[in-house]
N, C-alpha and C positions, 0 to 999 in steps of 0.2 A: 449167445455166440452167433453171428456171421455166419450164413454156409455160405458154399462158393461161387455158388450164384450171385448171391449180392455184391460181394465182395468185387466180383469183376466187373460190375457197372457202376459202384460206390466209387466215385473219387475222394485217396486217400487225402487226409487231412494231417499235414505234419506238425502241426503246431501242439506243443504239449497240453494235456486235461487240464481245466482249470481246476485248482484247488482247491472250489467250493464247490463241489457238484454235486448233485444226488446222494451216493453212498456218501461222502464224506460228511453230508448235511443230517443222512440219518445216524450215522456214527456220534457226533456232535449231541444229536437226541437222544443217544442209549447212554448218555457223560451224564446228562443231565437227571435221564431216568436212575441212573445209579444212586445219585443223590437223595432224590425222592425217594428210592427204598431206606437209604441208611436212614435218613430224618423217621422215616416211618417205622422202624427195627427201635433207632432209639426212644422212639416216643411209646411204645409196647401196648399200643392199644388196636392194634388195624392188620392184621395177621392175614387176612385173606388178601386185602387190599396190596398187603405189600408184595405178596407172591405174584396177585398179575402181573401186577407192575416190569416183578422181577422176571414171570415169562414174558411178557410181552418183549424187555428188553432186550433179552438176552436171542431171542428169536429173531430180532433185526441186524444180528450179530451173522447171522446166513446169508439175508436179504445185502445187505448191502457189499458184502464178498462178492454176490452173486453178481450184482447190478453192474459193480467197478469192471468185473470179469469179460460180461456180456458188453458193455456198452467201452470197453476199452479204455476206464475212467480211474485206473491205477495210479495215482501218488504218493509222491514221497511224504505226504503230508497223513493220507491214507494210510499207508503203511509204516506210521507212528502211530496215530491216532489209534488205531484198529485193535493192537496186541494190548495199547496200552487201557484202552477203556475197559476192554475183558478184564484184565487184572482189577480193576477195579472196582468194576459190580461183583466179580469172583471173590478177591481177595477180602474186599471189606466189609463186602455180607458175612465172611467167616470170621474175620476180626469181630465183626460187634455182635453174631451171636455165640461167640467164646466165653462171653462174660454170662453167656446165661446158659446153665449147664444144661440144663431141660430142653435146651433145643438138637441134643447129640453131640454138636459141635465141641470134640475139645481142644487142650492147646497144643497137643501133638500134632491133629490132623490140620486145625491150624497154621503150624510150623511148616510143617511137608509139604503141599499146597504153592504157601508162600516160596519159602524156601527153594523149591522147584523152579517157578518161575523167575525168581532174581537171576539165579544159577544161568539157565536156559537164555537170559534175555542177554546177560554176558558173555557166554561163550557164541551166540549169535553174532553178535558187536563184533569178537575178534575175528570171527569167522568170515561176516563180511565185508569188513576193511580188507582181509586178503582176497579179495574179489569172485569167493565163496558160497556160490547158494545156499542158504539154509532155510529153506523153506517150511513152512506146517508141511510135517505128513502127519498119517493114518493115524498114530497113534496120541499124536497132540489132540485130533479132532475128535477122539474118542475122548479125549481127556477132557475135555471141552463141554463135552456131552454128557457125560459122567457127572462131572459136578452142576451143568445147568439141570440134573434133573432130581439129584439130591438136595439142592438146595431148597427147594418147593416143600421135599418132604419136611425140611429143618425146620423153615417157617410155618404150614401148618400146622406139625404137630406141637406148635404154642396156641392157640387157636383154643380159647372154652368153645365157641361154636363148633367147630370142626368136631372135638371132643364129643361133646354134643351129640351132634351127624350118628358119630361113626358107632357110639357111645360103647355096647361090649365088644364093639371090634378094634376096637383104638389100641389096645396093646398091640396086635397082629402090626395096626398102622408105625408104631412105635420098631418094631423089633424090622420091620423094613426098611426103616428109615434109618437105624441103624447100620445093617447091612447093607445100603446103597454108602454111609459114608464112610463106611470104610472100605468098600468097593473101590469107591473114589479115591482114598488113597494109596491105595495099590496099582491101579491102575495110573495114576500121577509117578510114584516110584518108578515103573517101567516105562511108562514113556522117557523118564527125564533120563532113563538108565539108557536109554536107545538112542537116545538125542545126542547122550554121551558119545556113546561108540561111533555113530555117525561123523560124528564131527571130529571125531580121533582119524576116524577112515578119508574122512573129506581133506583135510590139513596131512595126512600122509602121502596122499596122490598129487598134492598140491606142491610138497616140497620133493616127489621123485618128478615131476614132469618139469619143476625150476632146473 
């Protein structure tokens, strides 16, 4: 971000961000890296590999919030792209490890998750055709956080290696990894329960101030 030093010797530039810039470009690569995780999930031989993969991805998920933020490089393109690739490396790392119980992952936590976000991403929609901010807060970003750090647990503890590693500690690793996913759906529940009420309280002020 600009202090205001700069700012007063920087001649503003009003012509809007191009649509391919930096954050949008790494965004693009986190599409792509999602991909590579699921190929890698289905293919059930590369357990570690896919967890970088999957931090690494999910960690340019800050990076380029950041960059857009600092460098003034917000679009509308952007701010499609962005919620949508999350849902994505999110959603469909838990989608395809549903089908294998051994990874914690069930079809409830699953559902909720998903289910959450569809929900959130409509009442958003309506909310800002009425010329309504709905912005991420605190508790989306928690929510955020939550599953990008459970998910790591899901996927190593498929891992004979990891097994291996941990070898009489791996239940401990198991019964954590439990406990962070359904952390993570509680904490998804309240957010989405907050998101609720927000948007009840947004659209009320909205039609006393009409």
């Amino acid at each position: 971000m600009s202090d205001s030093s700069e700012s007063s010797t920087t001649p503003l530039d009003s012509s809007p961000p191009s649509s391919w810039n930096i954050p949008n470009l790494i965004t693009a690569l986190r599409l792509v890296l999602s991909f590579v995780v699921l190929i890698l999930i289905d293919a059930g031989n590369a357990w570690i590999i896919a967890t970088a993969i999957f931090v690494f991805a999910v960690a340019t998920d800050f990076v380029d919030g950041y960059l857009a933020r600092k460098w003034n490089q917000i679009t509308p393109l952007g701010r499609i792209m962005d919620p949508f690739v999350d849902k994505v490396i999110i959603g469909g790392t838990m989608i395809f490890l549903t089908r294998l119980p051994e990874s914690g992952i069930t079809p409830w936590a699953t559902f909720i998750v998903i289910g959450r976000e569809m929900f959130i991403t409509g009442l958003r929609s309506v909310l800002e055709g009425h010329g309504i901010d709905f912005s991420a807060k605190l508790s989306g970003k928690l929510k955020m956080l939550s599953q990008s750090v459970t998910l790591p647990f899901c996927l190593l503890s498929l891992s004979p290696t990891v097994q291996g590693w941990l070898s009489g500690s791996f239940p401990v690793f198991i019964l954590t990894r439990d406990i962070l996913v359904w952390l993570t759906v509680l904490i998804t529940l309240y957010s989405g329960a907050e998101y609720c009420y927000r948007g009840r309280q947004l659209m009320a002020a909205k039609k006393q101030d009409a």
